[in-house]
N, C-alpha and C positions, 0 to 999 in steps of 0.2 A: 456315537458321532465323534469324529475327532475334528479341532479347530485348532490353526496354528496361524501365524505370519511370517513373513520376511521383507525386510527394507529397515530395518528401526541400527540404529548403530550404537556404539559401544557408549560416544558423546556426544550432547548438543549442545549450544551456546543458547543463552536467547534468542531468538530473531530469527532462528533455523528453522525449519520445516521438517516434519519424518515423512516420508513417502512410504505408506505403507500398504501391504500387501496382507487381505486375510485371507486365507486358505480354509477349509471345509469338504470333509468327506461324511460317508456314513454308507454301512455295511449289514444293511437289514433286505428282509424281501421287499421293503415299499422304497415308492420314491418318495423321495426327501421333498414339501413345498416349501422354502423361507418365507416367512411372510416380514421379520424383521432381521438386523443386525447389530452386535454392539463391542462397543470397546472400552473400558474398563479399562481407566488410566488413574493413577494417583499415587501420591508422595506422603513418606511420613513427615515431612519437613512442613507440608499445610497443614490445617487446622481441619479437622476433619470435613466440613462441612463446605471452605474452600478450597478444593483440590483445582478447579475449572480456574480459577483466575490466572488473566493473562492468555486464554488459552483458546485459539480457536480452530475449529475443524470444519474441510468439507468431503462428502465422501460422495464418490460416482454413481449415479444410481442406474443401474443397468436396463430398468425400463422405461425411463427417460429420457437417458441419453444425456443426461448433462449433471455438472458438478452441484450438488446443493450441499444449504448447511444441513447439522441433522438435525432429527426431526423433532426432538427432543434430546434435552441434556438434563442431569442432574447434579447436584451439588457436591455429590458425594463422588464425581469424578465419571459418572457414566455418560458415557456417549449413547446415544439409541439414533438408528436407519431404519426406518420403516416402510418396506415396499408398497407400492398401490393399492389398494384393495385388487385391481385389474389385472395384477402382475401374474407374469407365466413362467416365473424362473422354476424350474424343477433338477431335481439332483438325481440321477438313477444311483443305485447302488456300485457302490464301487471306485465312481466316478468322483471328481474334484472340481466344486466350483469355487469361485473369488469374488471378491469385492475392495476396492478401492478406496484409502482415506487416507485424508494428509490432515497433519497436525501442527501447527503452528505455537512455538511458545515463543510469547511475545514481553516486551521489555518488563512487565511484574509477574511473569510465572513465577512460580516458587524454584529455587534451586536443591540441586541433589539429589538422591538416587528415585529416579522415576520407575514404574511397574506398568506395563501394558500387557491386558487378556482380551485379545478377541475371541467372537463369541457369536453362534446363531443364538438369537435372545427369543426369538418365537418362530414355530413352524408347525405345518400340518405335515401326516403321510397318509399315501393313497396307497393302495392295497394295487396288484395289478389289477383288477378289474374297475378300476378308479373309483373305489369307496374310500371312505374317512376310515382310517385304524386310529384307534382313539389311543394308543401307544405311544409309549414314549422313549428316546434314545439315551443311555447314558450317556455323559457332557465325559469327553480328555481335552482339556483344554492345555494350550501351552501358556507360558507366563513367559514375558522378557523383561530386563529392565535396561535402564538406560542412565547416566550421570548427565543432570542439565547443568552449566555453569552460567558464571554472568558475562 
């Protein structure tokens, strides 16, 4: 499986927004189901365990139809999107799907060289005749980073 983005720029100021764009393929015989999504943002300028401060995200969730926060974050700079249990999103091979998230760093983010990886963080695949392949895909993720100032 490879995961990448595009929208994230070279600088942001505080108070600036990233519009971001993740991207997601995978090149096996089954189709791809995401059940979650994530992003994996942090700075060595925080404290390990505050990377999130200042800092808030909403990402689009395509079975809903509307911007929520996620669903879960972690301290340690993780973003987590977790689709419905109901959700129908499927990937065939080959094929490229997205998901949508903006980032907000707000007036006590941390400054300087920021690192964002997105990431499908959980997923099932269906076999063509729509079984469970209890299989799993190697991760290519890409990494970018960014300089926040104040």
């Amino acid at each position: 499986m490879k995961e990448w983005g595009s929208g994230i720029h070279k600088s942001y100021r505080r108070g600036n927004t990233v519009y971001l764009t993740m991207y997601y393929t995978q090149k096996s015989p089954d189709t791809l189901v995401p059940l979650g999504f994530g992003l994996s943002l942090w700075t060595f300028s925080a404290p390990g365990e505050k990377q999130l401060r200042g800092i808030t995200a909403t990402w689009w969730n395509p079975v809903r139809h509307r911007w929520e926060k996620p669903s879960y974050t972690e301290s340690n700079g993780f973003l987590g999107f977790d689709l419905p249990s109901n959700s129908t999103v499927k990937l065939a091979s080959g094929k490229v799907g997205h998901l949508y998230v903006r980032v907000t760093f707000g007036k006590t983010a941390y400054t300087g060289q920021w690192h964002f990886e997105p990431m499908v963080s959980a997923y099932s695949l269906l076999t063509r005749k729509g079984a469970y392949d209890d299989n799993f895909l190697a991760d290519n993720r890409s990494q970018y980073t960014s300089t926040l100032r104040p």
